[in-house]
C-alpha positions as CSV (number, residue, x, y, z in Angstrom):
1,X,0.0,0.0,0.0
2,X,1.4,3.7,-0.8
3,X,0.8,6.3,1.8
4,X,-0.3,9.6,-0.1
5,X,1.1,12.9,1.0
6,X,-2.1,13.9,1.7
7,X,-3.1,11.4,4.2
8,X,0.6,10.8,5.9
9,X,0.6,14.9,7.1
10,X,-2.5,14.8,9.4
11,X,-1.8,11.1,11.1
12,X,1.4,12.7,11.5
13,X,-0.1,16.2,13.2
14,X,-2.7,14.3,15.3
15,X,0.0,11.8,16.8
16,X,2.1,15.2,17.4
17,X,-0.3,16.7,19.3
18,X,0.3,16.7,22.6
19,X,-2.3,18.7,24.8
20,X,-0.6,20.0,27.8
21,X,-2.4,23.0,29.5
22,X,-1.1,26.3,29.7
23,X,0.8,27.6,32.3
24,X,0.8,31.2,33.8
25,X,2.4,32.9,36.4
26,X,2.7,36.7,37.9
27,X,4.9,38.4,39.9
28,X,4.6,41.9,41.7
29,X,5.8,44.8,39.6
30,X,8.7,46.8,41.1
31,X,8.5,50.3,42.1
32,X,10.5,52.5,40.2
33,X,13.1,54.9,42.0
34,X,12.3,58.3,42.7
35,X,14.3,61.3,41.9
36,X,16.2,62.1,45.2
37,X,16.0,58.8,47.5
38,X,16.4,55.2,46.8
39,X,17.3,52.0,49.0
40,X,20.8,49.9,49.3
41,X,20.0,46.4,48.3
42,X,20.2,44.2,51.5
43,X,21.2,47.6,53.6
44,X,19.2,49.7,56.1
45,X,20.1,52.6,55.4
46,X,18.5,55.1,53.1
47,X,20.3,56.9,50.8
48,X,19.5,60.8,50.0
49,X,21.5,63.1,47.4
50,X,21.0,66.4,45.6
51,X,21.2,65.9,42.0
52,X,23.8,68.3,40.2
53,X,22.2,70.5,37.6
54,X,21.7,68.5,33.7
55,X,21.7,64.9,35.7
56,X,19.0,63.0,34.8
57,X,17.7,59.7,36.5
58,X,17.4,56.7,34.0
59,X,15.5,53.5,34.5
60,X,16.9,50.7,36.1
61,X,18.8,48.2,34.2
62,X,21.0,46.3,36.6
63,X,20.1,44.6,40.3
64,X,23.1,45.7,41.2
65,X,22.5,49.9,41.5
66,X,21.0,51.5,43.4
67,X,20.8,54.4,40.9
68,X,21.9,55.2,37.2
69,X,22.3,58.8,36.1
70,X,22.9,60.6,32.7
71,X,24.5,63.8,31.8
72,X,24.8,65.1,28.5
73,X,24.3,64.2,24.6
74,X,25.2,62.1,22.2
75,X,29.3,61.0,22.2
76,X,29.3,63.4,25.2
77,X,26.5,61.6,27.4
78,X,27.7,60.0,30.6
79,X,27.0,57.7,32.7
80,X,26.8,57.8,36.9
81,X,26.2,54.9,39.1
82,X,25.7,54.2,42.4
83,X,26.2,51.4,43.9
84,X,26.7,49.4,47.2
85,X,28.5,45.9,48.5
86,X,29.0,44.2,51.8
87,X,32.6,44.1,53.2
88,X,35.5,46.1,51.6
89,X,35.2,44.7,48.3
90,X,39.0,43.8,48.3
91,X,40.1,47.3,49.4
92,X,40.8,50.5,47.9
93,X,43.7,49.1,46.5
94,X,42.2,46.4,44.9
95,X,38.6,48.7,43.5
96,X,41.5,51.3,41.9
97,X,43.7,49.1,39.8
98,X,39.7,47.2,38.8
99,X,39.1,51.0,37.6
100,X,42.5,51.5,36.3
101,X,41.7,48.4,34.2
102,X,38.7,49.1,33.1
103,X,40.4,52.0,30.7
104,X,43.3,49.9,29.9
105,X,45.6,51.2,32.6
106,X,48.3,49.3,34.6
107,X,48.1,48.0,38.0
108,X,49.8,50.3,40.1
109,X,51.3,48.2,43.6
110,X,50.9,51.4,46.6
111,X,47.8,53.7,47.4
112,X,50.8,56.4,47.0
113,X,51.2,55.9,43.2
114,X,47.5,56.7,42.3
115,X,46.5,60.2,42.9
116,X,43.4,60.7,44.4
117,X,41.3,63.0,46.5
118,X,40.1,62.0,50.4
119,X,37.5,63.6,52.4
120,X,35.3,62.6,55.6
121,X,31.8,62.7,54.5
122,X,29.9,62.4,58.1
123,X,32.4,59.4,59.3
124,X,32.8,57.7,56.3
125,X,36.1,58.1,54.3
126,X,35.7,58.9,50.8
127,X,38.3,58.4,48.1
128,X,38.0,60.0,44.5
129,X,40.1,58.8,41.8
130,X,40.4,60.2,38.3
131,X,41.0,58.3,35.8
132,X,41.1,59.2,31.7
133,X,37.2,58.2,31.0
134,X,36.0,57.5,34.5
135,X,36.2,59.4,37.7
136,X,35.3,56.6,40.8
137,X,34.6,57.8,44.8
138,X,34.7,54.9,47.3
139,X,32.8,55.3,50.3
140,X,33.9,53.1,53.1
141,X,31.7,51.9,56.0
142,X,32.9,49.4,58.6
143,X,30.9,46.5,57.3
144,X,29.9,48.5,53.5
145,X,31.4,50.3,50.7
146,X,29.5,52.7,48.6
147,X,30.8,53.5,44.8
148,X,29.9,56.4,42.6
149,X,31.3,56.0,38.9
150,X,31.1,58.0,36.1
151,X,32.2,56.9,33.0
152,X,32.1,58.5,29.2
153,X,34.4,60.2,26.7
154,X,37.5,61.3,28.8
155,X,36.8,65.5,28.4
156,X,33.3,64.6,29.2
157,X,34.5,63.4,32.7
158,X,37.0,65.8,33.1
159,X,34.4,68.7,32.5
160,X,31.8,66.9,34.9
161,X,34.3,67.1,37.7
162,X,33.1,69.6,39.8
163,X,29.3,68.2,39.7
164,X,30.4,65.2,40.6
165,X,32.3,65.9,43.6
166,X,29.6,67.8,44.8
167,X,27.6,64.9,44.2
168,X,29.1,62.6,46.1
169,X,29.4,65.3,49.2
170,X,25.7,65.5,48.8
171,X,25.0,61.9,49.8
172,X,23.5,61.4,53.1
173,X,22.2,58.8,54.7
174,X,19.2,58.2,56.8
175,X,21.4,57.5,59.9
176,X,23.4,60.5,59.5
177,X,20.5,62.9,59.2
């Protein structure tokens, strides 16, 4: 017997059927952050700031932040995070040569090769380093570290210095107010 074309492609559909139901599922939508305060993930501590003039929040796209900026247009926009880790993260030796890195610098071995600025902001030590296309703060807690980066075309970050130092001198936090 010769199986026409015809009847061979519904036996062949029927026996492919498989009826399994349909499953859905929902999950809560997240809030979005607001303007001026947001939340360290798996912190208690409530972070404030006063954004610099031209600074725009931008929607989340990473777990990890706790905010994302932008600042300018085009192949002059930048980009400022915020963001926040248990323990020292390695050190502030370690975080600058990651940074240094990250715009295919060397390692340097001593805190006393990198230049950088320190400052107390309300008990916490803050270190800003600039780098050609990224200026970094770390913001050391005893069991915390807080990072601001901004990153972007290298006269872009130099000519955002000022803001951004002012930035980071404006971030307070709940238990310091």
């Amino acid at each position: 017997m010769k199986w026409s074309p015809a009847l061979l492609l519904p036996l062949l559909l029927i026996a492919g059927c498989d009826r399994r139901e349909i499953e859905t599922y929902q999950t809560p939508k997240t809030a979005e952050p607001t303007l001026a305060v947001a939340t360290a993930p798996e912190a208690d501590h409530e972070l404030t700031w006063t954004l610099p003039k031209d600074w725009r929040l931008v929607p989340q796209t990473s777990a990890m932040r706790i905010a994302t900026f932008e600042v300018g247009e085009g192949d002059a926009k930048l980009t400022i995070t915020i963001t926040s880790f248990p323990g020292d993260v390695g050190g502030l030796l370690a975080n600058i040569n990651r940074w240094r890195g990250q715009v295919q610098l060397p390692a340097v071995e001593s805190l006393e090769q990198q230049p950088m600025q320190s400052f107390d902001l309300a008990g916490r030590a803050v270190h800003v380093v600039s780098l050609p296309g990224m200026t970094a703060a770390m913001i050391e807690e005893p069991d915390r570290c807080w990072f601001v980066k901004m990153t972007g075309p290298a006269e872009a970050v130099t000519a955002q210095q000022e803001p951004f130092t002012q930035f980071v001198g404006s971030l307070k936090w709940k238990t310091m107010q």
